[in-house]
C-alpha positions as CSV (number, residue, x, y, z in Angstrom):
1,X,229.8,259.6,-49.4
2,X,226.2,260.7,-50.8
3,X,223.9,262.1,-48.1
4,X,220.3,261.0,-48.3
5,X,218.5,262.8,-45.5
6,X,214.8,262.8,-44.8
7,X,212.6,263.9,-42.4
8,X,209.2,262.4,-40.7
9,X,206.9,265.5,-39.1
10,X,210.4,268.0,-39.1
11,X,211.3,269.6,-42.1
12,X,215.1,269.2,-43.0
13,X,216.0,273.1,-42.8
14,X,219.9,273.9,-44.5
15,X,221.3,274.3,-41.3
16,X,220.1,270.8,-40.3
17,X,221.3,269.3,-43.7
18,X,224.4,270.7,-43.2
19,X,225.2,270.0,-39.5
20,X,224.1,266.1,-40.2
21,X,226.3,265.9,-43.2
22,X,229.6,267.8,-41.2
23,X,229.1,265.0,-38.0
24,X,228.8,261.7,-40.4
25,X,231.8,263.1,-42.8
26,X,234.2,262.7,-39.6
27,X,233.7,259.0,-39.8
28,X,235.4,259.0,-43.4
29,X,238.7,259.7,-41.5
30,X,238.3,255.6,-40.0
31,X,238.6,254.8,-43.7
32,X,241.6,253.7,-46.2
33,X,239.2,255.0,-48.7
34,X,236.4,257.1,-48.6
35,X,233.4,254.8,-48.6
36,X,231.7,255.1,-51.9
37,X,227.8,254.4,-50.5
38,X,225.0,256.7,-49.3
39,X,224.6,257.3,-46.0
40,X,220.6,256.9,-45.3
41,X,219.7,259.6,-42.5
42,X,216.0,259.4,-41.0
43,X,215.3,262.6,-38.6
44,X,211.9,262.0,-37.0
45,X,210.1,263.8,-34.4
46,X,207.6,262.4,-31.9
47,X,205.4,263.6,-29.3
48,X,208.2,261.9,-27.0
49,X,210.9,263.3,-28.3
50,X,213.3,263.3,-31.8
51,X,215.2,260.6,-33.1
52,X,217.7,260.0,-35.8
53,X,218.3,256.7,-37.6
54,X,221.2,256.5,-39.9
55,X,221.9,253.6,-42.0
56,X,225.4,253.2,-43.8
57,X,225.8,250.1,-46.1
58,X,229.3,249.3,-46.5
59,X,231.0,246.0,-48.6
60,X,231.7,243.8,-45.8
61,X,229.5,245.4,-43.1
62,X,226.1,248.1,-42.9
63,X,226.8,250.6,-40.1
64,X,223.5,251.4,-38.7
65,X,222.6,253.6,-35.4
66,X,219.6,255.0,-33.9
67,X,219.2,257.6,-31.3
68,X,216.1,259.4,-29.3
69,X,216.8,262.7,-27.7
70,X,214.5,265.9,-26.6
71,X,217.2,267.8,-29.0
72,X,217.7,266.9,-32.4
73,X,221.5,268.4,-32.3
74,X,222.2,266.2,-29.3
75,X,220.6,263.1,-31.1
76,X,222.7,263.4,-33.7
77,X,226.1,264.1,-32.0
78,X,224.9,260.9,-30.0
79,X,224.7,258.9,-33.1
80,X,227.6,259.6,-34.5
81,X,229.3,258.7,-31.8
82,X,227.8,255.1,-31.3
83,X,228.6,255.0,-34.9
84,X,232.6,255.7,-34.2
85,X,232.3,253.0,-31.6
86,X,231.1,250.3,-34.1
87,X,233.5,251.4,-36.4
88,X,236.4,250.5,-33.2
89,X,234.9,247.4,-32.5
90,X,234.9,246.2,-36.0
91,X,238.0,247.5,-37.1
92,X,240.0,244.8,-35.2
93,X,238.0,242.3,-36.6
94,X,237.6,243.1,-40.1
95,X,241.4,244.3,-40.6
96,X,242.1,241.0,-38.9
97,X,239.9,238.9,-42.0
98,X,241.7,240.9,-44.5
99,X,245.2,240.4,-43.2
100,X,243.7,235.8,-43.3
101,X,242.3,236.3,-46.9
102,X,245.9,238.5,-48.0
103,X,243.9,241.2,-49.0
104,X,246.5,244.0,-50.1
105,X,244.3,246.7,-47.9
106,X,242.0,246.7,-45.1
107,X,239.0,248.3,-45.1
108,X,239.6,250.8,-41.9
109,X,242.9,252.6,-41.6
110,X,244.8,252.5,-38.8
111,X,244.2,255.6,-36.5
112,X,247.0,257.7,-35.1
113,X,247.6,256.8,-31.1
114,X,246.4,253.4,-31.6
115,X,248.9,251.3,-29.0
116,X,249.2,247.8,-28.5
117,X,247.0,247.7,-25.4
118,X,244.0,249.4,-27.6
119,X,244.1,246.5,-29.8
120,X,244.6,244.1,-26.7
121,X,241.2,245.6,-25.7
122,X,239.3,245.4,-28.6
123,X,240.2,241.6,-29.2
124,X,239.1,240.8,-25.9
125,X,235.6,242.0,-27.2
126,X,236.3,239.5,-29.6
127,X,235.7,236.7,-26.9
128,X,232.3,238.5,-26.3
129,X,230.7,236.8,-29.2
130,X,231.1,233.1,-27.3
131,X,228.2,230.9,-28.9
132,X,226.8,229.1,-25.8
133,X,224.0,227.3,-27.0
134,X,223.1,225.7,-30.4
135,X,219.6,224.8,-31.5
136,X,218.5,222.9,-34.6
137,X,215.0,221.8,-35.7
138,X,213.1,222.0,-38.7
139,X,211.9,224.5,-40.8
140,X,208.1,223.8,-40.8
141,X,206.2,225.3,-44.6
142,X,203.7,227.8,-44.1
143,X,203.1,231.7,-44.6
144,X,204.2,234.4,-42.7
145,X,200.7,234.8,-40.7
146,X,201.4,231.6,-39.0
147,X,204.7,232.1,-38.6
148,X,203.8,235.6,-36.7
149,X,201.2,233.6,-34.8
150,X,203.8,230.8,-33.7
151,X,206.3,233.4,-32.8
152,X,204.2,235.0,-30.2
153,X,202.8,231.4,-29.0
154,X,206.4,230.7,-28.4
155,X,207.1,234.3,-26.7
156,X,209.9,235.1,-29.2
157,X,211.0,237.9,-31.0
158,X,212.0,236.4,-34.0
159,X,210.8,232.9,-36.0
160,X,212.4,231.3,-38.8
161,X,210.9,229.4,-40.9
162,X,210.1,227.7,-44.9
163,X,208.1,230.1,-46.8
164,X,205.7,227.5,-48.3
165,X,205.1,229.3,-51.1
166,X,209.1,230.2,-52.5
167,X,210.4,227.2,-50.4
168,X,213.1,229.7,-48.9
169,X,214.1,230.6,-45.3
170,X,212.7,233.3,-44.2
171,X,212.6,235.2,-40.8
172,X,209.8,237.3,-39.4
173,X,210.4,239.4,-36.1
174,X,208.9,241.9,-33.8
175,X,210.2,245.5,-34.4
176,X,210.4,248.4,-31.6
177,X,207.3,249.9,-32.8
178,X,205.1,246.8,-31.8
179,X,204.5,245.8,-35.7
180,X,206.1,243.1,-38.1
181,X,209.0,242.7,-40.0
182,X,209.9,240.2,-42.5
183,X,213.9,239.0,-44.1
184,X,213.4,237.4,-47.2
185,X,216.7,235.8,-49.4
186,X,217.0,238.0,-52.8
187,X,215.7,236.1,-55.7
């Protein structure tokens, strides 16, 4: 796994490098294979305290974790381990998809002391993702100004819509930090 750390106001000292790069290696051990991707690491320091964002794209999933803490150590132990945790959650399901589309291996290995009622558990969780409601309507042309505007007419934190220029479906939502994002289709 390739490393790419940065830093926002801290400046990413060897030590740091190195401690960051010794907690996300331990998640490698959850894999058949060694993921070949770059972890993206984000260390950022605010007047209310320091947070780390890391970002893993995988094949058939993107790992991604953020965590604020006065202590940057302690941020990033607490990352990794809500990291691990979406690596448990998902390795029922994904191993599960494999097994359906006879793929010869599955993308997480099977961990040592794994029993039966582990894996009862984890596809209980599975039930969690019931889909109790469905809403349909139609995407209405326009640009992503008025699709802001309608979103916070509505109250929502998201808005899909036609992007009346490119005629695709595009979503624009409100991010933690109070400003705009926008998810766009690749060309």
């Amino acid at each position: 796994m390739i490393y790419n750390i940065r830093g926002e106001n801290i400046e990413v000292t060897p030590a740091l490098r190195e401690y960051v790069e010794k907690k996300i290696s331990k998640l490698e051990r959850y894999f058949e294979e060694v993921p070949n991707s770059e972890a993206n690491v984000n260390l950022k320091v605010y007047s209310d305290g320091q947070r780390i964002e890391v970002t893993i794209p995988l094949h058939s999933l993107v790992l991604r974790a953020e965590e604020t803490n006065d202590d940057m150590y302690a941020a990033i132990d607490l990352v990794v381990s809500k990291l691990e945790r979406q690596i448990r959650k998902h390795k029922t399901r994904v191993n599960r998809k494999s097994r359906e589309k006879g793929g010869a291996k599955y993308a997480f290995a099977e961990m040592e002391g794994t029993t039966s009622t582990t894996i009862l558990e984890e596809q209980e969780d599975d039930d969690e993702f019931e889909v109790v409601r469905t809403k349909s309507f139609d995407l209405k042309p326009m640009d992503s100004e008025e699709a802001i505007l309608q979103m916070n007419m509505l109250g929502h934190s998201f808005f899909v819509y036609t992007n009346a220029e490119t005629d695709a479906t595009n979503v624009v939502y409100r991010r933690k930090d109070g400003r705009y994002g926008l998810i766009e289709p690749q060309a």
